[in-house]
Every structure is written in structure tokens, then in C-alpha cells.
C-alpha positions as CSV (number, residue, x, y, z in Angstrom):
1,X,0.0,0.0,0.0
2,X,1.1,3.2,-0.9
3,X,2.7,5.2,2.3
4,X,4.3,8.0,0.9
5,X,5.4,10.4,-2.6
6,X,8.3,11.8,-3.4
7,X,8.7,14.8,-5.8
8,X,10.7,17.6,-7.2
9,X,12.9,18.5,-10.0
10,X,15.4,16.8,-11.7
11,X,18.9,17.1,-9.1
12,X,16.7,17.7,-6.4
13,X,18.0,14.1,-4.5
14,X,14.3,12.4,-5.4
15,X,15.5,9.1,-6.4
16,X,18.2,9.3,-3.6
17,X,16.0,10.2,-1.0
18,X,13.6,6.9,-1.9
19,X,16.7,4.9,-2.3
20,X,17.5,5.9,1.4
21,X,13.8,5.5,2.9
22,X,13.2,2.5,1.5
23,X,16.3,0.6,2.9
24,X,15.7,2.3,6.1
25,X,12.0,1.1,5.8
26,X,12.0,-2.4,4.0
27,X,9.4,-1.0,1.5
28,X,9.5,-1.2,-2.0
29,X,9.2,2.1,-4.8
30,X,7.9,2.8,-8.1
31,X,10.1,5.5,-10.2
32,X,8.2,7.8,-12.9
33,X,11.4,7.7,-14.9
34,X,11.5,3.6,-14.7
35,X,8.1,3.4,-16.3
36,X,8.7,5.9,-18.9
37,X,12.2,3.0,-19.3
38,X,9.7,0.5,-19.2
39,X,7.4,2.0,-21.9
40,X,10.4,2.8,-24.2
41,X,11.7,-0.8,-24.1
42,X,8.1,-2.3,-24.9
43,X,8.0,-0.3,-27.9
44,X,11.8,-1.2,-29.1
45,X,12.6,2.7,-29.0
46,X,15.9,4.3,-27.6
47,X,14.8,6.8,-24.4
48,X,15.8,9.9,-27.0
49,X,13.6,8.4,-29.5
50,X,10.3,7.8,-26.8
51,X,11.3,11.0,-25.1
52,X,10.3,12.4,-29.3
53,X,7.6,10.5,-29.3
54,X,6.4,11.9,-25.7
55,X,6.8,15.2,-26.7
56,X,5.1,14.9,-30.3
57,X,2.0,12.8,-28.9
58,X,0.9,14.0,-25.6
59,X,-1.5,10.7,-25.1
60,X,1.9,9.0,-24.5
61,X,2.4,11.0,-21.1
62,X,-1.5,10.7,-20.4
63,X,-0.7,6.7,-21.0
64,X,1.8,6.8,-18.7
65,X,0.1,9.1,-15.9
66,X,-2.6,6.7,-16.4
67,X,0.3,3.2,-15.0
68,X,1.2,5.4,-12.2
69,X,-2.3,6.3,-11.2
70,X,-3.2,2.3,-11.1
71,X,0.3,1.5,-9.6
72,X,-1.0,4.5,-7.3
73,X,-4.4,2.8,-5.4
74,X,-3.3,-0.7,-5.4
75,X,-3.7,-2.7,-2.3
76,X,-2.1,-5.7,-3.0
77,X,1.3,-7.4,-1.9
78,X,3.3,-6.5,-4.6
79,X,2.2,-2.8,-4.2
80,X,5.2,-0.3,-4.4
81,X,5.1,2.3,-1.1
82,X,6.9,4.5,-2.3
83,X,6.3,6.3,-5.7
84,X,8.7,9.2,-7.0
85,X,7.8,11.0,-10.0
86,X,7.2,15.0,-10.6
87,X,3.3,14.2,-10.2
88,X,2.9,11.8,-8.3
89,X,1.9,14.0,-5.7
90,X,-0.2,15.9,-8.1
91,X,-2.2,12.2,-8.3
92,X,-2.4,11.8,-5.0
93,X,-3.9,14.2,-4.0
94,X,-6.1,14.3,-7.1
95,X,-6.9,10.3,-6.3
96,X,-7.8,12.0,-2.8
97,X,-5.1,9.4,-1.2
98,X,-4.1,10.2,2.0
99,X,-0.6,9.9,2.4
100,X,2.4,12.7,2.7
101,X,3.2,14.3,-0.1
102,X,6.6,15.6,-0.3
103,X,8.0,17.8,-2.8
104,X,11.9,18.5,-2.2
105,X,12.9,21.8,-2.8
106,X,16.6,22.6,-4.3
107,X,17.4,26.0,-5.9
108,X,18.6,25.7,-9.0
109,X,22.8,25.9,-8.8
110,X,22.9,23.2,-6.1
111,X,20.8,20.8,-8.6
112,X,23.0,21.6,-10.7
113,X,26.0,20.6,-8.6
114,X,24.3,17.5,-7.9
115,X,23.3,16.7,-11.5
116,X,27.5,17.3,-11.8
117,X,28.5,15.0,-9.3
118,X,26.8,12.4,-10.9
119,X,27.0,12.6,-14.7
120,X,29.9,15.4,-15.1
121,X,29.9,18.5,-17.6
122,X,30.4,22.0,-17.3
123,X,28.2,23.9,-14.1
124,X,27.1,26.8,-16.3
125,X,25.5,24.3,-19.0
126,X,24.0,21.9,-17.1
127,X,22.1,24.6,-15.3
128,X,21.0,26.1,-18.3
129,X,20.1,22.4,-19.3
130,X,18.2,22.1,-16.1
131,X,16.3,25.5,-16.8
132,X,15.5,24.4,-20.8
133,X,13.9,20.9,-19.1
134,X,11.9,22.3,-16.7
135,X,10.4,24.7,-19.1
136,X,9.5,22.1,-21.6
137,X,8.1,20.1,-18.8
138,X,6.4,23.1,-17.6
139,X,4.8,23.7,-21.2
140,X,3.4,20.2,-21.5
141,X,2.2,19.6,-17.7
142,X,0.4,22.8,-18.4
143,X,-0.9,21.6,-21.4
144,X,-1.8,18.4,-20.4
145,X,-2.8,18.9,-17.2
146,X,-3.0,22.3,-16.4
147,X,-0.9,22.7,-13.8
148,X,2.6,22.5,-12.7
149,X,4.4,20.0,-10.5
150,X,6.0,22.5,-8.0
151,X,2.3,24.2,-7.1
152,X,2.0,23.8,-3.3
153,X,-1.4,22.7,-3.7
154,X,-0.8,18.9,-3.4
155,X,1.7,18.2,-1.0
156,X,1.6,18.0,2.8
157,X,5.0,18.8,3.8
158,X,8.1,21.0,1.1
159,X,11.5,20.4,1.9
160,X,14.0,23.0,1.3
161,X,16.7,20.4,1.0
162,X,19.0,23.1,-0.9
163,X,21.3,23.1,2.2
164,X,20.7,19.1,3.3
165,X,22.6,16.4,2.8
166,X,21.2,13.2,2.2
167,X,20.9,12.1,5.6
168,X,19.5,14.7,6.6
169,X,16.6,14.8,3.9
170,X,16.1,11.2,4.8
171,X,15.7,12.3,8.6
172,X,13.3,14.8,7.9
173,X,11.0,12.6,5.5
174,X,11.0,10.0,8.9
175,X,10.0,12.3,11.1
176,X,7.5,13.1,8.7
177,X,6.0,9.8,8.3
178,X,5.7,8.8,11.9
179,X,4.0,12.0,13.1
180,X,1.3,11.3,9.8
């Protein structure tokens, strides 16, 4: 059963954060980004190909939304607990679920140092990178959904993590959970 979500933009420590709470918690997680892997691999397509294809046919996203929404209410066994994606705390909230909702907020450079640390490249361009994406995201959410995953609407609890390590995010998302 789902327990909690994790959001925020790309170099924000998401998929860190879940890798962290789920060892600590013996639970299992659902990434956005491993469906959208998933999805690309079922349809023989390279992820720059489907990411095209995403962009060009906006159903695709819809189609995806649509697995993370069902992976979203299940009850069973095998259900993850934890699901990180940009919206999953948009469905959540939408699907009236009642479970935190946690967007982690970085500020742009520090993303950007962490998007470094981990793949390379030059600072300066991988912010502006990180600025183009989000835009583009930004365009389609809007048009798909109207809205925009960093709108405090959905979630329970932000996380300025620009200053946090990982431990400390971690701690704060426990704390979180067992006073819920």
C-alpha cells in the first residue's frame, strides 16, 4: 500500500531520498522515470527516440500518468510504497489518497552541482540544461494537465533540501511519516 510520494525537479535528491527511505523502511518504490524505461523498451525505441515520441503525442504522457495512477491505489502485496515522479503527488492528491506528499525543494545551482556530481559537464550548462527541461516540462504539464508539478497545492510537507545532505533529507521525510 502506498505510504508516501516523493517529488521535485530533476537534481533535487528524489530518487536518492527513496533509495535511502526504502532501505531504512524495508518498503518497495515505483520511479516515474522507470516506467517511462519500461514503456520505451516495450516499444523497441531508444529513451531519446520515446522522449520524441512523448513530446510529439501528448497521449503517451497521459498513457503513462494513467500506470502510475493504477500502480498509485493498489492494495495488493506486490504494491510499491513509495512512488517518486514530478506528479505523483499531483495524483495523489487528485486520487484523494491520504498519504504525505513531499516535494523536495533545491534551488537551481545546487541541482546543478548534484546533476555534476553524478554525470559530469560543465556547471554553467548543465544549469542552463536544467532551466531548458523544466520549461518544456512546464509547457506540457500545463498543457496536459493544467498545472505545474512545483504548485504547493498537493503536497503535505516542502522540503527546502537546498542546504541538506542526504541524511538529513532522509531524517526529515521519517520524522514526517511517523508523526502522519
Amino acid at each position: 500500500m502506498l505510504q508516501v510520494t516523493i517529488s521535485g525537479h530533476p537534481g533535487s535528491g528524489t530518487s536518492t531520498l527513496v533509495s535511502l527511505l526504502c532501505e531504512a523502511k524495508g518498503w518497495s518504490s515505483l520511479n516515474g522515470g522507470e516506467l517511462f524505461r519500461q514503456e520505451a523498451k516495450r516499444r523497441n525505441m531508444t529513451l531519446a527516440d520515446f522522449g520524441q515520441l512523448c513530446k510529439e503525442d501528448l497521449e503517451v504522457d497521459r498513457q503513462l500518468d494513467a500506470l502510475l495512477k493504477e500502480q498509485m491505489v493498489r492494495t495488493d502485496d506486490e504494491a510499491p510504497s513509495v512512488i517518486e515522479s514530478r506528479l505523483s503527488g499531483w495524483w495523489a492528491y487528485k486520487l484523494g489518497l491520504s498519504t504525505p506528499r513531499i516535494w523536495l525543494e533545491v534551488d537551481d545551482l545546487e541541482r546543478a552541482k548534484r546533476v555534476q556530481a553524478r554525470e559530469g559537464g560543465d556547471l554553467d550548462s548543465i544549469v542552463d540544461a536544467n532551466k531548458q527541461r523544466s520549461k518544456i516540462d512546464e509547457q506540457r504539464f500545463d498543457e496536459l494537465y493544467g498545472l505545474l508539478p512545483q504548485q504547493t497545492e498537493p503536497y503535505t510537507h516542502i522540503i527546502n533540501a537546498s542546504d541538506l545532505n542526504a541524511q538529513e533529507v532522509l531524517a526529515s521525510v521519517l520524522h514526517i511519516l511517523e508523526e502522519y
